[in-house]
N, C-alpha and C positions, 0 to 999 in steps of 0.2 A: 941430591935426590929429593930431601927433604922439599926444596925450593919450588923443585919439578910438578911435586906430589900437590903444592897450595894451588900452584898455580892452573892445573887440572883441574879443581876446584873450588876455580873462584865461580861464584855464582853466575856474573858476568858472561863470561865463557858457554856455561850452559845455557841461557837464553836465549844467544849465538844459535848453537848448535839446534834448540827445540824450534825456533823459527824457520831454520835454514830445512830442515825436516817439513817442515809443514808446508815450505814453498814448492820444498819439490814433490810433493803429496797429492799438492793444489793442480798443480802444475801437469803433471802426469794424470790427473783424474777429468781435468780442463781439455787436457788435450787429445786423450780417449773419449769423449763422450764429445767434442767436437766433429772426432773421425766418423764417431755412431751416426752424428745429425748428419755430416755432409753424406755418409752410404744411404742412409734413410729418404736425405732429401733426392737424391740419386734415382735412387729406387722408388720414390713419388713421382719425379720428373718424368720416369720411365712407364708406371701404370698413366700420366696425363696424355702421355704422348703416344700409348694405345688405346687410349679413349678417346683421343680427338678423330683420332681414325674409324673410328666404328669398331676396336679390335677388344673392346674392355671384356674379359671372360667373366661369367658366373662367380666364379671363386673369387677375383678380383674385388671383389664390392665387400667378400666377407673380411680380407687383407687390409682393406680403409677403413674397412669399422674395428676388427682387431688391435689392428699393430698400429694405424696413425690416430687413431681414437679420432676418428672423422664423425659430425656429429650424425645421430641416427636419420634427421631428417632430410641432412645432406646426401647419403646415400639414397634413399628412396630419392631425389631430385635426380640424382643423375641417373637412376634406375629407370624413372619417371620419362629417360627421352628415349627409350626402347619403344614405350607407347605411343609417342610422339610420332612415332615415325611406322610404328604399325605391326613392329616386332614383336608380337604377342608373346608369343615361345619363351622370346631369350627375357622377357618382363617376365614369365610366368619363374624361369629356373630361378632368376635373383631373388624371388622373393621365396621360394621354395630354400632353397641354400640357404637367406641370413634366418629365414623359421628354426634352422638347426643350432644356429647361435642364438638367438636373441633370446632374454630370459625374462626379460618386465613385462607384466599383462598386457598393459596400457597399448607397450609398442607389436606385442606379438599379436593384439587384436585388429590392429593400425593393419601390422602384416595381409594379416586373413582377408580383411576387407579390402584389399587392394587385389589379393591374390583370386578373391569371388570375382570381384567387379571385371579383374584380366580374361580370366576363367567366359563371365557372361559377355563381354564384349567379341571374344574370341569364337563365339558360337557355341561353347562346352557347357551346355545346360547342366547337366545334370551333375559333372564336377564340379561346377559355384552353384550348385545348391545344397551339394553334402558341405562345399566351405561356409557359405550361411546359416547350416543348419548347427554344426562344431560350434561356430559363435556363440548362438542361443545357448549351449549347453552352459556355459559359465557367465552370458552378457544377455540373461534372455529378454531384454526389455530392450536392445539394441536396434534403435527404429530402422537405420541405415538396409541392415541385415531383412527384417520384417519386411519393408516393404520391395528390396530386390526377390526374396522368396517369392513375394506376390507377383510379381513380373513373371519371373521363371516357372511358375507352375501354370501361369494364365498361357507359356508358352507350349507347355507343353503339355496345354488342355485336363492338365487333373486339378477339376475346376473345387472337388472336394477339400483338397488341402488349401487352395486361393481362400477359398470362403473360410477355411479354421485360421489362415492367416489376418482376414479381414478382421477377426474376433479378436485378435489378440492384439492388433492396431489399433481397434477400439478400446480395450482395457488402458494402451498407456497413452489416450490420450488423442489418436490423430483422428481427422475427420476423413471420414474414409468412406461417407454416403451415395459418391459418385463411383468410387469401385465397385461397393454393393453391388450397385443398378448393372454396371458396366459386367459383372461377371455371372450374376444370373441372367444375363441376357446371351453369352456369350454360350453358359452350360444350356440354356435353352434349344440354341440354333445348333450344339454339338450332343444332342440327345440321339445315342442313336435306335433308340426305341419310339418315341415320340411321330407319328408323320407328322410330313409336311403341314399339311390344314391344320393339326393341331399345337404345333408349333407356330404355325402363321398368328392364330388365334392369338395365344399367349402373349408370344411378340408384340400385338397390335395393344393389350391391356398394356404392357409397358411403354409403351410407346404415348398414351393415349395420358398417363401421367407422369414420363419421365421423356419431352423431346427431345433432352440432350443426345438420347443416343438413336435417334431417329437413323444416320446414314447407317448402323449394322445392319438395323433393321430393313432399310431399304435395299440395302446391299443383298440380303436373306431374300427377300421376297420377290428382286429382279431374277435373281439366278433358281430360284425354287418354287417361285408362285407367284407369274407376272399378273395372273388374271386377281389373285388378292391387288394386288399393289395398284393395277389402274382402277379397282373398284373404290380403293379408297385413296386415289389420286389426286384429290380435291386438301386434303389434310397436310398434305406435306409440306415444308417450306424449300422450297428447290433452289434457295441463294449458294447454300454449300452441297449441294448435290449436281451443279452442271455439268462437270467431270462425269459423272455416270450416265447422266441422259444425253451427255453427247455421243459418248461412244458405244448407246445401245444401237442393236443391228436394228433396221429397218423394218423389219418382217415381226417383230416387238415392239414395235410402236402401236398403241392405240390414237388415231391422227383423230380420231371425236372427243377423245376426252384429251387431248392437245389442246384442241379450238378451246375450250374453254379455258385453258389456262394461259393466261398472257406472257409468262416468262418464255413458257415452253414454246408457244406460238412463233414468239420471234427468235429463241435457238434453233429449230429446226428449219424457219426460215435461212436464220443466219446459215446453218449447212448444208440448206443448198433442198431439203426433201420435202419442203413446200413452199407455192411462190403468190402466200396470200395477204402478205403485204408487203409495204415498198420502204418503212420505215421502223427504226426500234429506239427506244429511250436511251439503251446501254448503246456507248458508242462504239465498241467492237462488233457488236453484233448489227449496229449501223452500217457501217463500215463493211464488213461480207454480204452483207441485205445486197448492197449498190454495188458489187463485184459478179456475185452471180446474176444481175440483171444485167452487166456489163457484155455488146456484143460479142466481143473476145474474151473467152473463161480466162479471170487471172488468177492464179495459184494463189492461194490462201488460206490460213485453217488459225486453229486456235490454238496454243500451246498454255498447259496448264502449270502452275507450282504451287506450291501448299506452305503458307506461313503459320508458326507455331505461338497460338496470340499469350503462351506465356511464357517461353524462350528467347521469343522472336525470330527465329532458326528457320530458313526457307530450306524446303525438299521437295525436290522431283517426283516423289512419288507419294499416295497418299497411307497413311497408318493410322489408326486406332489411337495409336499412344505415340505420341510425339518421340521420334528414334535420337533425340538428344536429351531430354528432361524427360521424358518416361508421362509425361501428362497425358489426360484421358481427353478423347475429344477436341484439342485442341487446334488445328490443324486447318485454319481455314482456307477455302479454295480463291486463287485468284488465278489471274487468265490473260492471256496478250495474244494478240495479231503477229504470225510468222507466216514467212511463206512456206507453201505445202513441199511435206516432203516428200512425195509419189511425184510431183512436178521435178522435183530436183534429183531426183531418181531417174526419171526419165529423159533428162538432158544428158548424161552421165553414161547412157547406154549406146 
């Protein structure tokens, strides 16, 4: 017994036993936290493989940033192709949803800004500019914020708050002298106490030391006082207003204060509604000159698109503010030879 009793412990033995302990310790803790990764990995495979589909839920994105510690900017990327593709909504829930998680300023400002700009692109004025406004409360010098406000109030013509915006873009810093112009011109033409004439008036001082924003102003005084606008028809530079003087009606034409201007002389040529000369400098408008002198009328007109000389971004239609970079004025008109589409309307019938 005695013998039994050493041999229990011999130290030997026990080091045995503490190893043998710890392998199977290892062992069992190795091979549970294996099973965890492979259900986890399982359970990744299976959120990839409803996201390759289109089928990734709202709550989903909060489940990769919780449980797989997927990193913060990773989700916003793949959040990022709900917009890609035009899903305003299901862009707006994911960022609404991780705002309930997310707890670092940094990133829940990141949020905000993302959830405004969803918000403004989505047409919802008014809800991205309470989320622009939430920012300033704790990031008030957030230029990002400042100057989407300025957009969105320029949108929705309360030109008061624009102009306190403009003030506070100037304090941190941005040059912001073309908005100035750009938004007391804008509160001028939506005075609604103001007439016309004296608003034309006002207009014409701005105009008379700020050209850049000459086409509102022409644009104002085609639709509300043609007779201001041919009296001072001589003033204007019509390289980026051809789009408007082509498609004013006939019966608005001043054709004397035409004659004297040579742009104008051979546009109107080129359209066909006078036939007082045979040639034009601009080879478009060359080019229709010798079609409507042509025995057989051949279909042809102008078609216009608008390039954004600091995006570089072409649009079909023309804006104030460049509808991809928000810039003022930028938008210059260019123009190409198509055939008419009343002609090709009328093959068709």
């Amino acid at each position: 017994m005695d013998g039994l009793i050493l041999e229990y412990r011999d130290p030997l033995f026990g080091i045995i036993v503490f190893f043998t302990l710890i392998f199977i310790i290892s062992f069992l803790t190795y091979s549970f936290s294996l099973y965890k990764e492979n259900r986890a990995r399982e359970d990744y495979r299976k959120l990839l493989k409803r996201f390759e589909i289109g089928k990734l839920k709202e709550e989903d994105y909060v489940h990769l940033y919780k449980t797989y510690n997927l990193p913060f900017d990773s989700i916003i990327l793949l959040a990022s192709t709900f917009l890609h593709k035009g899903h305003y909504n299901k862009a707006i829930s994911v960022y609404l949803t991780l705002l309930e998680h997310v707890t670092d300023r940094v990133k829940k400002e990141e949020l905000l800004e993302l959830l405004g700009t969803t918000y403004f692109r989505s047409g919802f004025m008014q809800r991205s500019k309470e989320i622009f406004l939430k920012i300033l409360k704790f990031s008030p010098r957030n230029v990002k914020a400042l100057n989407y406000l300025l957009i969105i109030n320029e949108k929705l013509k309360d030109y008061q708050s624009a102009k306190d915006i403009i003030e506070s873009l100037e304090e941190v810093g941005s040059d912001i002298s073309k908005e100035r112009i750009y938004i007391n011109t804008l509160s001028i033409i939506n005075d609604p106490i103001e007439s016309f004439e004296k608003k034309s008036e006002k207009l014409y001082m701005i105009f008379k030391e700020n050209p850049e924003v000459q086409r509102v102003i022409v644009q104002f005084y085609l639709q509300f006082n043609k007779k201001f606008f041919w009296e001072h028809v001589e003033e204007f530079d019509f390289k980026n207003l051809i789009d408007l003087m082509w498609y004013l009606n006939f019966d608005d034409i001043d054709f004397d204060k035409v004659a004297q201007i040579k742009l104008l002389n051979e546009l109107y040529n080129a359209k066909g509604y006078l036939k007082t000369i045979r040639h034009s400098d601009d080879f478009v408008f060359d080019i229709l000159i010798a079609l409507n002198a042509h025995e057989h009328k051949i279909p042809a007109t102008i078609d216009f698109e608008f390039i954004c000389s600091s995006c570089k971004q072409i649009h079909p239609i023309f804006d104030t503010r460049c509808p991809h970079c928000h810039s003022i004025m930028t938008l210059k008109t260019k123009y190409n030879l198509v055939k008419s589409l009343n002609e090709t309307n009328q093959s068709l019938q």
